[in-house]
Structure formats: structure tokens, C-alpha cells
TORMI-618124 format. One line per 4 residues: their letters; for each residue z, x, y of C-alpha. Coordinates in Angstrom, 2 decimals. Example, Ala and Ser with C-alpha at 12.3 -4.5 7.8 and 13.67 -1.06 7.14 Angstrom:
<sites>
as> 7.80 12.30 -4.50; 7.14 13.67 -1.06
</sites>
This chain:
<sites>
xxxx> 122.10 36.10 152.72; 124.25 33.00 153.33; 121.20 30.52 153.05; 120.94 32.04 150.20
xxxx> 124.66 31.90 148.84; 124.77 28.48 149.90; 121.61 27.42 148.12; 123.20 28.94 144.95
xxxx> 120.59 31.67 144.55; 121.82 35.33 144.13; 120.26 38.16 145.95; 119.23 40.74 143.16
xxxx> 121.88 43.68 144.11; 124.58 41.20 143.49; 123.83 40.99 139.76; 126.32 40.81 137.26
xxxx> 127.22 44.88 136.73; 126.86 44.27 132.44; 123.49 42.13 132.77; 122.06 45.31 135.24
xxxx> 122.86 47.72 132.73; 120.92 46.09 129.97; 117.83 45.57 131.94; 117.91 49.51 132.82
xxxx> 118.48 49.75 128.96; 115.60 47.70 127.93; 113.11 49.63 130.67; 113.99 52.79 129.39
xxxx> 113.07 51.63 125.64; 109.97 50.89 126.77; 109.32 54.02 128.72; 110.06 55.76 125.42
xxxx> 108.09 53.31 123.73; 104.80 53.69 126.39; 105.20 57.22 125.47; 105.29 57.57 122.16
xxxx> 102.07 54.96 121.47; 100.49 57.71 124.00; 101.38 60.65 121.74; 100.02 58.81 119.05
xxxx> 96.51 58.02 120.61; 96.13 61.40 121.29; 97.04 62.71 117.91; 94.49 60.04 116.71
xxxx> 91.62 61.36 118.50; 91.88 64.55 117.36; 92.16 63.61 113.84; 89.13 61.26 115.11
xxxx> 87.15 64.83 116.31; 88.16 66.69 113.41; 86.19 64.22 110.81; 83.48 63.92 113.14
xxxx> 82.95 67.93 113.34; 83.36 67.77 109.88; 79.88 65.24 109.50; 78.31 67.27 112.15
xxxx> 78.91 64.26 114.39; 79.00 65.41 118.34; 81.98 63.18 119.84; 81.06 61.34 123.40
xxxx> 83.66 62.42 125.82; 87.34 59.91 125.63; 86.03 56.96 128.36; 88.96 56.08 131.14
xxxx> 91.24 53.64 130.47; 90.80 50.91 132.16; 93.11 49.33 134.34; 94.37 46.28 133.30
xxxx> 94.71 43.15 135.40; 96.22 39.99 134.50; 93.91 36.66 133.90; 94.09 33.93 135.72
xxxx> 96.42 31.57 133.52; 93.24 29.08 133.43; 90.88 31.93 131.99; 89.35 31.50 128.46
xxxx> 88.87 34.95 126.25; 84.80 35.08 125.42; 84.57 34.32 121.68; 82.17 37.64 120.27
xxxx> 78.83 37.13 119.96; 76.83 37.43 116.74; 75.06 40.05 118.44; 77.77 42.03 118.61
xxxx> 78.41 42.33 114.97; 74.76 43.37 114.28; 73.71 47.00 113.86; 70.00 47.84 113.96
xxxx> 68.82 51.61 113.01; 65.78 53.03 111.85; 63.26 56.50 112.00; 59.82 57.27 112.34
xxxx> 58.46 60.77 111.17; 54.64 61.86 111.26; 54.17 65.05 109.27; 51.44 67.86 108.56
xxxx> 51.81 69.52 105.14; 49.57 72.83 104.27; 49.90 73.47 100.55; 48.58 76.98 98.90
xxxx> 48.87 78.98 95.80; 47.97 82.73 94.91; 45.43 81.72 92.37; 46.04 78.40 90.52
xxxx> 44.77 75.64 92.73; 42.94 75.04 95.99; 45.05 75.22 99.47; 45.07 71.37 100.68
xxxx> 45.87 70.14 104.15; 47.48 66.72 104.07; 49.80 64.22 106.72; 52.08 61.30 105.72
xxxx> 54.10 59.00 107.58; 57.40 57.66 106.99; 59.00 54.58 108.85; 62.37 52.81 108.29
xxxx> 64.18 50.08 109.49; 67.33 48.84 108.36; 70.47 46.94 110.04; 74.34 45.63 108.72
xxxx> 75.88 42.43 110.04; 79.28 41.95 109.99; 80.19 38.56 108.37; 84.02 39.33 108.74
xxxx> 86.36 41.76 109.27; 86.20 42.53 105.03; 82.72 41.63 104.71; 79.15 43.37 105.60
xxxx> 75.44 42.71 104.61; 73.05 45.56 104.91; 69.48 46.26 103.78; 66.93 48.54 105.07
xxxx> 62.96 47.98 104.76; 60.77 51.38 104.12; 56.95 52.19 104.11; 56.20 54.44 100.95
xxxx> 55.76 53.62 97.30; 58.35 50.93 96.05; 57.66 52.61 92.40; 58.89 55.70 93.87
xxxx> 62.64 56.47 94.89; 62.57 59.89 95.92; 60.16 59.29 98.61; 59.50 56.32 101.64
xxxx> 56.25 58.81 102.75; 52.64 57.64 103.20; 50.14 59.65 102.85; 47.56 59.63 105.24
xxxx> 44.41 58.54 103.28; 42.27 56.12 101.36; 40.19 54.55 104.10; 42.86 53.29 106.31
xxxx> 44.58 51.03 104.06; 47.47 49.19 104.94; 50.34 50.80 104.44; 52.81 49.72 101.49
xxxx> 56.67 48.55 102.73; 59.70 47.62 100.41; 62.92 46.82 100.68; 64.63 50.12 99.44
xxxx> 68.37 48.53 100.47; 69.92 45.05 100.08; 73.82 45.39 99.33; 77.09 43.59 100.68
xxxx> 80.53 46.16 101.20; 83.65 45.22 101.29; 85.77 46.64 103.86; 89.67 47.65 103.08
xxxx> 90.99 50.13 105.80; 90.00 53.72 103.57; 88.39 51.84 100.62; 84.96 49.94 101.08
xxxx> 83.33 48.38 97.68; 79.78 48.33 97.89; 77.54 45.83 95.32; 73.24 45.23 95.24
xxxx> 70.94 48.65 96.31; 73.13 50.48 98.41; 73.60 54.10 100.39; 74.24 57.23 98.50
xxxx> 77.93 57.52 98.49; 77.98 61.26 96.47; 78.53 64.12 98.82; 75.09 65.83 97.99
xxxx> 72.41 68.40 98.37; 69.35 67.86 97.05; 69.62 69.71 93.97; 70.76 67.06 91.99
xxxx> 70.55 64.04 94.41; 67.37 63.68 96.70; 68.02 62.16 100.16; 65.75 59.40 99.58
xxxx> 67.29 57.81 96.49; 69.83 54.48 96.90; 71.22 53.57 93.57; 72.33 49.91 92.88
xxxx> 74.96 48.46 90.77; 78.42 49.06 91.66; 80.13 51.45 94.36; 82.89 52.66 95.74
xxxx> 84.02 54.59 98.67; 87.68 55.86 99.54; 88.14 58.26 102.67; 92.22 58.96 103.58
xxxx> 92.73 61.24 106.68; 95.90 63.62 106.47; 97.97 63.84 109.46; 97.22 67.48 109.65
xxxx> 92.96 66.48 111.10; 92.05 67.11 106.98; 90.85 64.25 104.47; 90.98 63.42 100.91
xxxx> 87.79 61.56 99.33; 87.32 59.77 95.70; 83.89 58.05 95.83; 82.54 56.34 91.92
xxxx> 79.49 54.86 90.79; 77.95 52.61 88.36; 74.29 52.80 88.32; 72.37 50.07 86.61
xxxx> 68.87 52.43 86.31; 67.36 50.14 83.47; 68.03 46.68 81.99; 66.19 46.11 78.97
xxxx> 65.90 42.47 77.63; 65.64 43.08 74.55; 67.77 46.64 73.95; 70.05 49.33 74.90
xxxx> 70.24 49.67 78.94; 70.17 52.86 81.19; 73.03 53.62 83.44; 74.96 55.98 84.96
xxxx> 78.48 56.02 86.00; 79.65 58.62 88.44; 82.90 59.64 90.12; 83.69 62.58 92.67
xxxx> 86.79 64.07 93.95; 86.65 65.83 97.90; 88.86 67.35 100.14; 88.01 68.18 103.64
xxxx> 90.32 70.91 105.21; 91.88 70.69 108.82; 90.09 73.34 111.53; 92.16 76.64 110.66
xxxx> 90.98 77.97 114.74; 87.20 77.46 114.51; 87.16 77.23 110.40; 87.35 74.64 107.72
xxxx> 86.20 73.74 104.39; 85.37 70.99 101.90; 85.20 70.71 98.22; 83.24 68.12 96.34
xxxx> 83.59 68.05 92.22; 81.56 65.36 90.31; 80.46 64.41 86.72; 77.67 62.11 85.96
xxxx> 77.00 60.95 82.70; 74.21 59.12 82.11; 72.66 56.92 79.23; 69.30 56.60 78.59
xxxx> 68.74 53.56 76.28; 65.82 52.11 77.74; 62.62 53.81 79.61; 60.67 50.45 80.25
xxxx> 60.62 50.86 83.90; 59.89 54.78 83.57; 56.65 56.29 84.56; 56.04 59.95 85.29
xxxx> 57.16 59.75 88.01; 60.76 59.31 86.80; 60.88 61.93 84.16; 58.11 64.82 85.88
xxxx> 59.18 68.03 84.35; 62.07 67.34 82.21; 61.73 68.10 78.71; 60.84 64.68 76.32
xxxx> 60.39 64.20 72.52; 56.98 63.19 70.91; 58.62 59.40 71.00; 58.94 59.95 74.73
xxxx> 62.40 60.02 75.17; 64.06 62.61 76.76; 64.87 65.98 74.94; 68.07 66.68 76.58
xxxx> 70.89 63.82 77.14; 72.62 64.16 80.66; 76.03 65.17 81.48; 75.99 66.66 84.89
xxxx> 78.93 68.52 85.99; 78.50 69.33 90.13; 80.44 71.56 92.39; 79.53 71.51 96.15
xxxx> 81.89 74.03 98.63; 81.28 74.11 102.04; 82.42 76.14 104.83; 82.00 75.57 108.86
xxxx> 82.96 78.14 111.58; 82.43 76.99 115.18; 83.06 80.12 117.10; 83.23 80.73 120.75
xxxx> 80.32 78.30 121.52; 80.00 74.91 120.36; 76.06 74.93 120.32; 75.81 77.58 117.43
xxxx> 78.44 76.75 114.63; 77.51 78.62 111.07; 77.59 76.23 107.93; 77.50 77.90 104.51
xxxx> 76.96 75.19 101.60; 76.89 76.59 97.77; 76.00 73.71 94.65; 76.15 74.45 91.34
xxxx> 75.47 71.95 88.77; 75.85 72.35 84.11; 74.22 69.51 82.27; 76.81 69.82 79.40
xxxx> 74.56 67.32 77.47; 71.52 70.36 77.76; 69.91 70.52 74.31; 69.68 73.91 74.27
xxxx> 70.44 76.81 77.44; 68.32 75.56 79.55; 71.45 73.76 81.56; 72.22 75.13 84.82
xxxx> 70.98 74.78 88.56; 72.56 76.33 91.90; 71.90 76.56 95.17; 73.05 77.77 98.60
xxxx> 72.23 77.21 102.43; 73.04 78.73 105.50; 72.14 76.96 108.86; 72.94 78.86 112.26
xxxx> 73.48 76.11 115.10; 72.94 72.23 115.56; 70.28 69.84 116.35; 72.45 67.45 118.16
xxxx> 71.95 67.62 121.88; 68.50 68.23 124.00; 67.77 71.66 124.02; 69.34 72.28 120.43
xxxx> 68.12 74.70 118.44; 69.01 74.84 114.43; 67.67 77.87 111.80; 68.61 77.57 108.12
xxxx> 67.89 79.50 104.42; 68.47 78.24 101.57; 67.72 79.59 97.86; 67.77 77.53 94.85
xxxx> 66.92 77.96 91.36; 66.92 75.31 88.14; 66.59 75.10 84.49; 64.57 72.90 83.13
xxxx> 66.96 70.22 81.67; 69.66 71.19 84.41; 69.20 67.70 86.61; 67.96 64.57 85.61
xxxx> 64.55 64.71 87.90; 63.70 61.39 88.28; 66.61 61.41 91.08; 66.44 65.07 91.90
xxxx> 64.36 66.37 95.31; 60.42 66.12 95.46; 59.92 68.71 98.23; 57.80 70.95 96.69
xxxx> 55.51 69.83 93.06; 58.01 71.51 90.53; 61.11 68.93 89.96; 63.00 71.41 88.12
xxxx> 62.61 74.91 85.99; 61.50 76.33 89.83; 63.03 79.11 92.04; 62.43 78.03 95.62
xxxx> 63.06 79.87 99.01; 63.12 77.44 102.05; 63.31 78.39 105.83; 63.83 75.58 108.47
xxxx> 63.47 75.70 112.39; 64.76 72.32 113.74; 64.68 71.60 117.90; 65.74 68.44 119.77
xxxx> 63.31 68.32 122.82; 64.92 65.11 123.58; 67.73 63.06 123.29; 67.12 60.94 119.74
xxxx> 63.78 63.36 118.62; 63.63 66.26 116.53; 60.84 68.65 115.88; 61.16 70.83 112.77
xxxx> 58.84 73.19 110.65; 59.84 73.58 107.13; 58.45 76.89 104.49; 58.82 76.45 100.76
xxxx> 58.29 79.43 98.83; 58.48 78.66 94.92; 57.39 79.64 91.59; 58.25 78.51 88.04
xxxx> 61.43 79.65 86.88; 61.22 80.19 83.23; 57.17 80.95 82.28; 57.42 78.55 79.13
xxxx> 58.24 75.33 80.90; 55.77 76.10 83.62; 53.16 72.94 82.90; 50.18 72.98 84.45
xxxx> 51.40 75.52 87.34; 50.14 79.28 86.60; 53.58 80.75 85.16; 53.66 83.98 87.55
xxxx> 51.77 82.55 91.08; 54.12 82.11 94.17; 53.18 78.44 95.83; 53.61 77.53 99.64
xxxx> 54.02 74.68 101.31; 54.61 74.58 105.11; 55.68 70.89 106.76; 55.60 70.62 110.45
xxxx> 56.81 67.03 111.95; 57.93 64.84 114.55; 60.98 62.72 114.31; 62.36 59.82 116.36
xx> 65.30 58.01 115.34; 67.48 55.07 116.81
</sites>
């Protein structure tokens, strides 16, 4: 202690009493500090849980934190590589399809294919480039599938995505041919169809686990050199409750109106059973008011939560009563996890001018004016597979829009297929 006196070096208990104090001071703001930061990562994660329940989403388990070590003061921080900032997904799906009637057309046994590859890279911390190529008709966006057939021909691929998004915290902007950004069933939107033009996203999470969402759309559908365009332009409104014990809800309200100047780039394929003048264009304009409500309950086990999904959808531009579509699904369990095992009904039922069918689902041969029954067995033998078998059960809905279908007979069509995904 005197070497050290003498060397002019205090010994730490003989601090100044005033300067001890404040240190003390200082580690105790900290302490409180440390603890609230932990309070808040914990609050975050549930909030984090809450949203992914709400997307069906199973959460991995929290990973230890690591224990932190200091560098070496001569240690240089590894700059990330572009690998890193690239995200590569895709799907392949082989299907059997059986298709029968009562007593309008011959039962056919059929098999398609569907593969898809797409990937994002992240330019920036604002700035991301996706696009996705699919096999399937590039005339056809409702559908990526190839059907098994004409003498082994090469199969057709397109590019059914190219866009850039803009990243702002809860906003992203997206521009180009880009992901659906409606909250949907496929009454009115099928699950195949990417619009392009404009978009916009906006997600806000309330600090009670809930969420509000806004999402808009302009959809260039036709340019036409030389006269009126086609677009659309789209906004929704959404709210995604908090988990009230094992419940919650969401609510989705939309309107799409749509203008139908030009039909140059329309085949049949775009307009299929909605009603058109002798000129072609359509009968009916399109004004579609949409209401989706969805409830979850999770229950006592977390392998068979019950989801209940209603849509209803008015095209207040209808030309006559022939306006309205709804539908409503209920799915008992997930398909997350190996061993998974998911069973869902859903009824649905359309007037003829109710949805604008070029965009609506192609699941069974009527695009609208149909009443459909569907039953669905899905089973995850594997971690990234599913296995599902699929009955339609549908008729025309109203007799005098029937087509070419007889306007009583019942029609089946059972899908069995194989999914990987990555």
C-alpha cells in the first residue's frame, strides 16, 4: 500500500466518497436499463408469435443468446456477403385429376405438373428485386399447371413475377408484376394471379399482439395504343385482433373498381362465363365490394386449431341481379409439422356477373354462376412435403346462364397430389 502511495497511485477503496457514489449511481441506471431492453424483447416476441399464428406461421423455438466476448482490438467485422441478401424459394406439385358428370360429358382422367422458382435480392436496406419463373401457360394467369400430354412436349415456362419493393419499416411500395397483396379467398382472387402496376402494402402491429392493415392497388390489365386502357385500382382496410385465450379474429373490407376500355389482350380465357354484349364487351361493368371475416381458436392442443373464414362479395356495377357471390370454409388442424394432419369444407355459390372471372379461381370448369361443395384432406409426411386430396362437387347456379354444362347435372372433380416446397 505504501509503494503504492508513494508511486502516486490510489488503491480503489480509498476513492474519493462523492466520485464512489456516482459510479454506484451510473451501475444501477444501467441495471434498470439491462432490464427494461429485456422486458421489451420479450414483449416483442410475443407480438412476433401473435402475427405469426395469425398467418398460420409455426414459430422456431427463441435460440440462446449468445455470450458475448470482446474482439481482439486488431479484429476486422466480415463485410455481408451477397449471398446473404439472396432468397431462393420455389414448389413442385404433380397432380391426378378424375373429372365426371351425371349425364353431360364423358368422365376424363388427366395429370399436370406445376413448378416454380422464384428468389428476392436485397439491393439495400429500402430496396428489393424479386421475380419468380413458372411452367404453365404465360397467356393464362389463373394457372402455372401443365398438363400432362401432347407427345411429350417441352414444357412452356414464363416469368409470372419481375417487380422491385421498397421497404419503409410497416409500408413497402411494390412496382413491375408483383405478389398479391389483397387478403383473399379465391372467390374473387385466384391464388395464381400477380397483378402489375402499382402496390402498396402497410402492416402496423398494436402493442396489445393485434395489427392494423391498409394494402391499395393499381392494376394496369390492358394498355391500348391506340384507345381507352383497362385497369383496376383497389384498396382494403384489415384488422387482425390480439389472442382473446385461444381466440382471435380478422376483418378484411375491399372495393375494386375496374375499367374495361380495352379487350385487345383478352381471349376466353379472360372473360369464360361472364356475361358480354354482341360487340364483345362485357355486359356488366365491375364494382366489387368484398368482405372477408375470419376467426381462429387454438384450443388445448396446438396441432388442431379450428379456422372459420366467411367472403362475401356485391358487384354494385351488376347490370341487372345477378351481383352477389359468398363463401365460407372451415379447416380443423394444420399442415405445418411432420405428421400434420388438416380437414376442411367449404361451400360457395356465385352469380353470374358477381366477380370479374378472368381473375377469379379455375378449380373446377364453371368460373362463376356455380354452387360448389369442396372437401380437402391435407398431410405432411415430411418436413417441407404435403400430400392432399381435394373433392369438388358443383353444378350451375342459375339454369339460364348454364352454357354448355347440362343446367341440373352435379359435376365431380377429385385432385390427388404431391407437393414439395423450399
Amino acid at each position: 500500500m505504501l509503494a503504492l502511495a508513494c508511486a502516486g497511485i490510489a488503491p480503489a477503496f480509498a476513492q474519493d466518497t462523492t466520485e464512489r457514489a456516482e459510479v454506484l449511481k451510473q451501475i444501477a441506471a444501467l441495471r434498470e436499463q439491462q432490464a427494461r431492453i429485456a422486458q421489451l424483447q420479450r414483449e416483442n416476441e410475443a407480438a412476433l408469435r401473435a402475427l405469426e399464428a395469425t398467418l398460420g406461421v409455426v414459430a422456431p423455438a427463441p435460440a440462446a443468446t449468445p455470450v458475448q466476448t470482446a474482439a481482439p482490438a486488431t479484429a476486422v467485422a466480415a463485410a455481408p456477403s451477397a449471398l446473404d441478401r439472396l432468397k431462393v424459394t420455389g414448389d413442385f406439385r404433380l397432380r391426378s385429376q378424375h373429372d365426371r358428370s351425371d349425364d353431360d360429358a364423358w368422365d376424363r382422367d388427366s395429370g399436370q405438373v406445376r413448378a416454380r422458382l422464384g428468389a428476392t435480392f436485397a439491393i439495400n436496406e429500402r430496396v428489393t428485386v424479386g421475380g419468380r419463373f413458372v411452367t404453365g401457360d404465360n397467356d393464362d394467369p389463373n394457372s402455372s399447371d401443365v398438363q400432362l400430354s401432347n407427345w411429350a412436349d417441352d414444357f412452356n415456362v414464363s416469368l409470372d413475377m419481375a417487380y422491385v419493393q421498397l421497404n419503409f419499416g410497416d409500408l413497402k411500395l411494390y412496382g413491375g408484376k408483383f405478389p398479391q397483396p389483397f387478403a383473399r379467398t379465391d372467390l374473387v382472387w385466384d391464388s395464381d394471379v400477380n397483378p402489375q402496376g402499382l402496390g402498396a402494402t402497410y402492416r402496423h402491429a398494436l402493442g396489445n399482439g393485434g395489427a392494423l392493415r391498409t394494402n391499395a392497388l393499381f392494376f394496369a390489365v390492358d394498355e391500348d395504343a391506340g384507345g381507352a386502357d383497362s385497369t383496376m385500382g383497389g384498396i382494403q382496410l384489415g384488422y387482425d385482433s390480439p389472442a382473446f385465450g385461444g381466440f382471435k379474429y380478422d376483418l378484411s373490407g375491399a372495393y375494386y373498381r375496374y375499367s374495361l376500355g380495352s379487350l385487345a389482350g383478352a381471349d376466353s380465357g379472360d372473360w369464360r362465363t361472364n356475361r358480354r354484349n354482341p360487340d364483345g364487351t362485357f355486359l356488366s361493368d365491375y364494382e366489387l365490394a368484398n368482405l372477408l371475416v375470419g376467426a381462429t381458436w387454438q384450443g388445448a392442443n396446438e396441432q388442431w386449431p379450428v379456422r372459420v373464414v366467411g367472403d362475401y362479395v356485391k358487384n354494385l356495377g351488376a347490370a341487372d341481379n345477378q351481383d352477389t357471390g359468398y363463401g365460407v370454409d372451415v379447416s380443423l388442424g394444420r399442415a405445418s409439422k411432420p405428421g400434420d394432419w388438416r380437414f376442411t369444407y367449404g361451400y360457395s355459390q356465385t352469380d353470374v356477373d358477381a366477380v370479374l372471372s378472368a381473375f377469379s379461381h379455375d378449380n373446377i370448369g364453371i368460373a362463376t354462376n356455380y354452387k360448389l361443395h369442396a372437401f380437402t384432406v391435407d398431410y405432411t409426411p415430411m418436413p417441407k412435403t404435403m400430400v392432399s386430396a381435394i373433392w369438388y362437387h358443383y353444378k350451375p347456379n342459375d339454369p339460364a346462364y348454364a352454357g354448355g354444362n347440362a343446367p341440373n347435372d352435379w359435376l365431380d372433380r377429385i385432385r390427388l397430389f404431391f407437393l414439395v416446397n423450399f
